[in-house]
C-alpha positions as CSV (number, residue, x, y, z in Angstrom):
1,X,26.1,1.0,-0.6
2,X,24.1,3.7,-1.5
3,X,21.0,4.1,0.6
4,X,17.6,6.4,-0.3
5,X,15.3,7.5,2.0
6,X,11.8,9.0,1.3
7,X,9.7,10.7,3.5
8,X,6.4,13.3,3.5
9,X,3.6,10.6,1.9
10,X,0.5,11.4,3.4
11,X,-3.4,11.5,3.1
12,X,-4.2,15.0,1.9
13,X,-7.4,16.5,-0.1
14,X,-8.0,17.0,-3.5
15,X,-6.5,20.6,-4.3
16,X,-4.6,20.4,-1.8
17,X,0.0,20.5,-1.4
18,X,2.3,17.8,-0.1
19,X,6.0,17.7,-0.3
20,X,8.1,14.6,-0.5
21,X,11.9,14.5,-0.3
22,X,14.2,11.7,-0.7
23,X,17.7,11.6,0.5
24,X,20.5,9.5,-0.4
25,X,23.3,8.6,1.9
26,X,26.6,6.6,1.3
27,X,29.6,6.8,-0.8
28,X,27.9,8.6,-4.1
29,X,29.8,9.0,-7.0
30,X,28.6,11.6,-9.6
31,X,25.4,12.1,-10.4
32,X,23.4,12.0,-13.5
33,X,20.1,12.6,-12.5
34,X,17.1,12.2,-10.1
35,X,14.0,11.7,-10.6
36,X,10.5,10.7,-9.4
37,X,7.9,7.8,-10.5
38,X,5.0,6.2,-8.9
39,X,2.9,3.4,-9.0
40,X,-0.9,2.7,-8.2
41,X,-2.9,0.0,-7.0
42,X,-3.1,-2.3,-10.5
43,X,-1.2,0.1,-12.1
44,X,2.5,-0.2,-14.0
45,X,5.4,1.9,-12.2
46,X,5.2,5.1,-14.6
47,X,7.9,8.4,-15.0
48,X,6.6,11.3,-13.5
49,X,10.0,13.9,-13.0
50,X,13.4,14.1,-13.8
51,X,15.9,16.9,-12.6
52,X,19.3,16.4,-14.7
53,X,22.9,17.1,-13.2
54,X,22.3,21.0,-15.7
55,X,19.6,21.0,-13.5
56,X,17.1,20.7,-16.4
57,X,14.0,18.9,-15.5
58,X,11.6,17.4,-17.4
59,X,7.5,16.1,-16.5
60,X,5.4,13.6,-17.7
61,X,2.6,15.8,-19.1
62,X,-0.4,14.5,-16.2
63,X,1.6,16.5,-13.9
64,X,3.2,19.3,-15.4
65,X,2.5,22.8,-14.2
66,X,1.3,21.1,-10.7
67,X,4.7,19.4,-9.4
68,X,7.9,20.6,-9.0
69,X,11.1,18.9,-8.6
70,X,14.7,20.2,-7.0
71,X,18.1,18.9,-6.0
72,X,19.3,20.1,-2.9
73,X,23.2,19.1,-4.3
74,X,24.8,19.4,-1.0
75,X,22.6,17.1,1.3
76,X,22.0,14.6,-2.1
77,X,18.0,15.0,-1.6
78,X,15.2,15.2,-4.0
79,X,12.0,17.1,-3.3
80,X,8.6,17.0,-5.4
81,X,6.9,19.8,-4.3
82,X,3.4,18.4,-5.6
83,X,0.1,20.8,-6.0
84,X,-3.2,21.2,-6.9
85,X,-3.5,17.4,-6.1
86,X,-6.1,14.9,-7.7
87,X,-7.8,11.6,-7.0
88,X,-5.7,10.4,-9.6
89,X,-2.3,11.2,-8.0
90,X,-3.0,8.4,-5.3
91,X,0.2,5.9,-5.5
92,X,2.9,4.9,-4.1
93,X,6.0,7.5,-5.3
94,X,9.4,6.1,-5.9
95,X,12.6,8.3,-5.8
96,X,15.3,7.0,-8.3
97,X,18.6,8.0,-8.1
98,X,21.1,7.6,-11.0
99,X,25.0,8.0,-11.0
100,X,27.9,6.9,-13.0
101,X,28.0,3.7,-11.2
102,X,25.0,2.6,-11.3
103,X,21.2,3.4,-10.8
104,X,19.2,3.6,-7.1
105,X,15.6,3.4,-6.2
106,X,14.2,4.0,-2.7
107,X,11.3,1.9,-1.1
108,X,8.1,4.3,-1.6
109,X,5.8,6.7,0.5
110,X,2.2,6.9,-0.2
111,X,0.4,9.4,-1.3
112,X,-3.4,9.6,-1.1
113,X,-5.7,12.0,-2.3
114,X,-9.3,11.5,-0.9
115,X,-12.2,13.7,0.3
């Protein structure tokens, strides 16, 4: 069974940088793609990143140009490398993982931007 772990959720400032990273262990067959979403209090789960096996990625528009997303290939981790953070980024962050077999999602960290 593939497992995902996700770490670096934290209380930060508006403006300011916080990394998360989600690493999947077990026996991992190709991979299509990984990506991020998130979810706030009230709120639907929504898209936020994708990072394709070409290593393309792709943003939903509310954060492009402020995160980043990667694929370290050998360690099978994720990282969203998010800046200039907002009020409005507060939820809980989801990595997803999706392979040939079938498709993954970790448990959440929270993030929480507040003055």
């Amino acid at each position: 069974q593939v497992q995902l772990v996700e770490s670096g959720g934290d209380l930060v400032q508006p403006g300011g940088s916080l990394t998360l990273s989600c690493a999947a262990s077990g026996t991992i067959s190709s991979i299509k793609s990984m990506g991020w979403y998130r979810q706030a209090p009230g709120k639907q789960r929504e898209w936020v990143t994708s990072i394709i096996t070409g290593a393309d990625t792709v943003y939903a528009e509310s954060v492009k140009g402020r995160f980043t997303i990667s694929r370290d290939n050998a360690k099978n981790t994720a990282y969203l490398q998010m800046n200039s953070l907002k009020p409005e980024d507060t939820a809980v962050y989801y990595c997803k993982l999706r392979t040939i077999v079938k498709e993954y999602w970790g448990q959440g960290t929270q993030v929480t931007v507040s003055s």
